[in-house]
N, C-alpha and C positions, 0 to 999 in steps of 0.2 A: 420711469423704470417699472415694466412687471414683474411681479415675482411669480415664482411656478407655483401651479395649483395643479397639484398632482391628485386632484379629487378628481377631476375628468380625465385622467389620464388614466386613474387607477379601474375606471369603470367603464372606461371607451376604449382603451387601446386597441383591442382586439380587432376595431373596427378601420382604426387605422393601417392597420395590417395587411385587409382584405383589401382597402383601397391602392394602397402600394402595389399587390398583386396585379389588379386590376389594370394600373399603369405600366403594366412591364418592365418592374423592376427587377431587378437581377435578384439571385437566391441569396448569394452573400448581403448585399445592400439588405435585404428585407430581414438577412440575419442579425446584420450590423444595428438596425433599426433596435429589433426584438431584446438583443444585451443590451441595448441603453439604455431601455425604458424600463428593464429590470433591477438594472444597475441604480438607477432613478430612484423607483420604487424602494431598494433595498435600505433607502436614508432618505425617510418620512421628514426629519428633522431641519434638511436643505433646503427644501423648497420654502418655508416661511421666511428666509430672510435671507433668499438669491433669487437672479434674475437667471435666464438662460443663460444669456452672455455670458455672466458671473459664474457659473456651473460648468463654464467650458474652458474661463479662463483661470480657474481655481483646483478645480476637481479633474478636468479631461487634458489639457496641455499640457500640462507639467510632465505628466507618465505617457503623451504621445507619441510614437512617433513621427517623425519630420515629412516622413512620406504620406499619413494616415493624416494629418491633423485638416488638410480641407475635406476631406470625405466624413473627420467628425463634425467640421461644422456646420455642414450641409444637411447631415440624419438630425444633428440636435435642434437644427433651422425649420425642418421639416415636423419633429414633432410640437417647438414650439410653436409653429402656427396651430396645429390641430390643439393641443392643450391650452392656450391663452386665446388664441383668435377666435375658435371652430372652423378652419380653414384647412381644407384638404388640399395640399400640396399639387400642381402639375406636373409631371415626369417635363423635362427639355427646360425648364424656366430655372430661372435661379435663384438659391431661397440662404439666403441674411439672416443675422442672427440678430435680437433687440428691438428690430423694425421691421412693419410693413412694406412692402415693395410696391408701387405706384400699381402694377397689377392686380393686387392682391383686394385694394382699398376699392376699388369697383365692384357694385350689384353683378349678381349671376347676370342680368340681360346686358352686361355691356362688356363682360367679362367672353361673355359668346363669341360675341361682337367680334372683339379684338381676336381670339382665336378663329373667329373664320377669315378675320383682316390677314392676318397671318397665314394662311395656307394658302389664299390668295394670292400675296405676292410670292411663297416658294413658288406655286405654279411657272408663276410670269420669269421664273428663271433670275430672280434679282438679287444680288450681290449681298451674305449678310450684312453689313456694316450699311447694306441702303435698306431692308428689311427692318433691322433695328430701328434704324432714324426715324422713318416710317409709323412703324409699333410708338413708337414712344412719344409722339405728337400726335397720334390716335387718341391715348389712352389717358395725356395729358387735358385733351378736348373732354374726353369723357370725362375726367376726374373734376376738369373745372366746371361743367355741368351738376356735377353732384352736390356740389359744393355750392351751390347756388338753387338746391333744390330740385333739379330737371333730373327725375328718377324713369325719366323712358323718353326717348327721342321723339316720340309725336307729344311728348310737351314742351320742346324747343322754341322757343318765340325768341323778336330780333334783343330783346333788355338783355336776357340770360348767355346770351350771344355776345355780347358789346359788355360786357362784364371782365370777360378773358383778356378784351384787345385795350382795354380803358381803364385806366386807374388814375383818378383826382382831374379826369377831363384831355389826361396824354393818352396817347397811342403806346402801347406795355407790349406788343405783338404787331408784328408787322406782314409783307407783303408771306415771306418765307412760310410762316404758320399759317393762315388764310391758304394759301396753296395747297399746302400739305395737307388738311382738311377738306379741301374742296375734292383731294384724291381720292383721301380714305371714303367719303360720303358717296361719289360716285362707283368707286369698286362695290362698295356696299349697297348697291341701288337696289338691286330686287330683295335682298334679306329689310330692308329698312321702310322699300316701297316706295313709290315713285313720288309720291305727292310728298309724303314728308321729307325726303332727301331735297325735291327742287326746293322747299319752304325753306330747310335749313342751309339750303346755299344761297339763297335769295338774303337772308338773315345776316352772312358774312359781311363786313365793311368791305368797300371799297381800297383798299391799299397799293399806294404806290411801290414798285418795285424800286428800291435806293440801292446805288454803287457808289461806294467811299471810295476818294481819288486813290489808286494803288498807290504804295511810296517805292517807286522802283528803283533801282542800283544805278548810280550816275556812273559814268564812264571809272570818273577817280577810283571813286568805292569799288570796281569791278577790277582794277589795276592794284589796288593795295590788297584785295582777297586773292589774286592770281599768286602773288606774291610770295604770299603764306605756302602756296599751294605748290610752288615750284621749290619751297626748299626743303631737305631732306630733314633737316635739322631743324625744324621750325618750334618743335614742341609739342606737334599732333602725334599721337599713334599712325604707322604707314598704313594702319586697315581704317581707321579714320581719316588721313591723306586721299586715301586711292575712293574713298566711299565719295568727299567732298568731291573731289575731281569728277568726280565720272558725274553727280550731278550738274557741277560747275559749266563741263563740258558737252551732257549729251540732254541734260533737262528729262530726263528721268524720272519717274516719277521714285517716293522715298520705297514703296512697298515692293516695285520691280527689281530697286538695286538689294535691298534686302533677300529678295528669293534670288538674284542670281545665280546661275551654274555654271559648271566648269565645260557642260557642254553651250551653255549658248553664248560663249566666246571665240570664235573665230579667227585664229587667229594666224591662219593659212593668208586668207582674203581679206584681213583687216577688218572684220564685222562683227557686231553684236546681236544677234538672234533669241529674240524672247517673244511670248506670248502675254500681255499685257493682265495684269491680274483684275483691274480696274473692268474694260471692256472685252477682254477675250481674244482683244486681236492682234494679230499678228503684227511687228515690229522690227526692223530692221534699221542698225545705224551706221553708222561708218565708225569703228576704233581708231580714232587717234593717237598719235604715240604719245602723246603725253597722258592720257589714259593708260594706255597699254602700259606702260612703263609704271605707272602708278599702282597699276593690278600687280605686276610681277614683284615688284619691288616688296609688295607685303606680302606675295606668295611664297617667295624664294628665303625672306627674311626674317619676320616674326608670323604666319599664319601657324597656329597649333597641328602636330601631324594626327590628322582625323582621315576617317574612310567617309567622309560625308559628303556631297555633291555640292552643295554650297558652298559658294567661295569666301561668304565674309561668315568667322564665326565668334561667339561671346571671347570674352578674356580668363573667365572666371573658371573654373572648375567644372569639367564637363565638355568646354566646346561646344555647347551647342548652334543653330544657326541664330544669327544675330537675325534682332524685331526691330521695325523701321521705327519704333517710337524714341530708341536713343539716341536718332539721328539730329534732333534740335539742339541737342545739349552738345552734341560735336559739332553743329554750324555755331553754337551762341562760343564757342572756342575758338575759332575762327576769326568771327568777328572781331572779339576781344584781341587776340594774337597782331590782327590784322591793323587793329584801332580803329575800325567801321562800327558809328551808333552806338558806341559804350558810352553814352550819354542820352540815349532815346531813341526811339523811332525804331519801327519795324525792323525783324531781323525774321532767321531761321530759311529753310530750306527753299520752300516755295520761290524764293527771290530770283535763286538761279533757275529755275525753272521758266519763270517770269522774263529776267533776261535774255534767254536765248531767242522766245517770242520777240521779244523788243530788238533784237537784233538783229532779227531774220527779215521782221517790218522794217526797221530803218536802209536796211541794204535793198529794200525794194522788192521784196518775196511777198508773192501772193500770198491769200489767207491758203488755200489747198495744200500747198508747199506746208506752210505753217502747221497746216492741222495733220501733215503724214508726219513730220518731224517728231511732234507731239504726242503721236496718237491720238487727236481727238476724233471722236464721232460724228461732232454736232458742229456745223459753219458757227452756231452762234457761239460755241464754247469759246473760238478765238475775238469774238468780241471783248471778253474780259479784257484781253490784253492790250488793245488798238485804245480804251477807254485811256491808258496811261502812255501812250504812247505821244509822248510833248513833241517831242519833232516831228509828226504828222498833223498834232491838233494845231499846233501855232500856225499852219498852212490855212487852216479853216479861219482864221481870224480874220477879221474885217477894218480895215484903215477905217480908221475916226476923228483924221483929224483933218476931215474939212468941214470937220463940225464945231465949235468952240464950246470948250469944257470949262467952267473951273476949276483950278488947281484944289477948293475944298472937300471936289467930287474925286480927288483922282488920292490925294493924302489920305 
């Protein structure tokens, strides 16, 4: 735990200030800054024996408001880097209070780095949440560099390299991370230079790409989840009923059914019309009445009366539009209800998604079929799913027994 040392605070502020500006921070925010650091200042006493955190969860929360209290902990996150670290805040990043943020712990030259990595892939048009991932096994590489002494990438060699992927002689990083760095190194080729970017790819281990068998929905399990799903009564919420279903049914992905609207239901022509938020494209499915019925039934019966375009919304106060991350916790209900793996083994959403792939291959549907049903982009995306597909593999199997085994080879 640090505790605040309002001796550089009391003597730099000001410069913190200028910096703010410089970032384009809003007038209020630089105001909101300017009373806290006053407010700070006005009780010398505090700071020898509190930490920021402590200063916010003692002195600023109590008398917060519920609507103010992340925007205060975001200014007091902000000064205490400049005050304890010497670290001037970036406008767009996000700034914790108590700790360093994996950004923050990297030299100015890697710190660039990752900020020209980043304007890079907004360029290329790429989805936050794949920018993130991205960012964040950048900056991971770079931090385990540092940490191993490599304070500038022309002093990369293969030891400081094999550090990252190897801990006590195992493989600690695999094919996924190798990838992901072999991206960032080449987006980065001309700021980094050619020779040293080929050196530090050349440096990377060799990694096999590994697929763990999927544990996919046996026919049963798919019959005792239907189950749940067809009855009104079952114990689910109808907006959690009609959410399951519709993934159950159309293999959706969790973030689509989540933004659904009231316009891209179709219900003229029996269709579902959306634009994929994942890939951008376009999407069409066939509504089924057992869907459809699952949608009305929580329209008509408990949906909250809102002016909002979305159809599925929170429960709680407000209404707002429901976030696909609650969606686990309503398939692990499911599950349970159902009696599927309340004893182990894979559960949650993906599965139905998984299933209808698996179902589309067993009846004999080309991968293209597959991959428009899906929305996939990429022919190999439907390889995931053929990897688990046992009624196709057990085809690939090879008779052996005009070979004589032992029975102590086969136990």
């Amino acid at each position: 735990m640090v505790l605040m040392d309002i001796k550089n605070l009391k003597e730099n502020w000001s410069k913190l200030i200028r910096h703010l500006e410089s970032q384009d921070y809003s007038r209020s925010e630089i105001s909101l800054c300017e009373k806290t650091i006053k407010k700070i200042l006005e009780s010398p006493d505090i700071h020898a024996r509190l930490s920021y955190s402590e200063y916010y969860e003692q002195c600023v929360a109590p008398s917060c408001l519920e609507s103010t209290k992340q925007s205060m902990r975001h200014i007091l996150g902000v000064i205490e880097k400049f005050d304890v670290y010497g670290i001037y805040h970036t406008k767009g990043r996000r700034c914790g209070l108590g700790k360093l943020l994996p950004y923050e712990t990297l030299s100015d030259e890697y710190q660039k780095l990752i900020d020209v990595y980043q304007k890079k892939l907004n360029e290329k048009g790429l989805k936050p949440n794949t920018i993130k991932s991205e960012i964040c096994i950048a900056i991971e590489f770079l931090k385990c560099l540092l940490e191993t002494g490599v304070k500038t990438l022309s002093d990369v060699d293969e030891a400081s390299v094999h550090k990252m992927f190897y801990r006590d002689g195992k493989i600690e990083r695999g094919y996924d991370f190798s990838f992901a760095i072999r991206r960032f190194i080449r987006t980065m080729e001309v700021e980094i230079g050619d020779h040293i970017a080929h050196r530090i790819i050349s440096c990377l281990p060799k990694t096999a790409q590994v697929h763990k068998p999927f544990q996919a929905l046996t026919k049963e399990e798919v019959s005792s989840l239907k189950s749940v799903l067809y009855n009104k009564t079952s114990g689910l919420l109808l907006r959690d009923r009609a959410i399951l279903t519709i993934a159950m049914y159309t293999g959706l992905r969790n973030s689509d059914i989540a933004n659904l609207k009231f316009e891209n239901i179709d219900w003229e022509h029996d269709r579902i019309n959306i634009v994929q938020s994942k890939t951008d494209n376009a999407l069409v499915l066939p509504l089924r009445p057992i869907v459809g019925n699952a949608i009305l039934d929580y329209i008509k019966e408990e949906r909250p009366k809102s002016d909002l375009p979305y159809i599925f919304l929170t429960t709680n106060r407000g209404h707002k539009k429901i976030v696909s991350t609650t969606f686990p916790s309503m398939s692990y209900k499911l599950y349970d209800l159902a009696g599927v793996r309340i004893n182990g083994g894979r559960r949650g959403m993906h599965l139905f998604r998984h299933n209808i792939a698996s179902s589309l291959l067993n009846n004999g549907h080309e991968s293209p079929i597959i991959m428009e049903v899906l929305g996939h982009k990429a022919p190999l995306a439907v390889d995931y799913y053929l990897e688990s597909d046992y009624v196709q593999l057990k085809e690939c199997g090879i008779d052996i027994s005009r070979w004589p085994i032992r029975k102590e080879v086969l136990s």
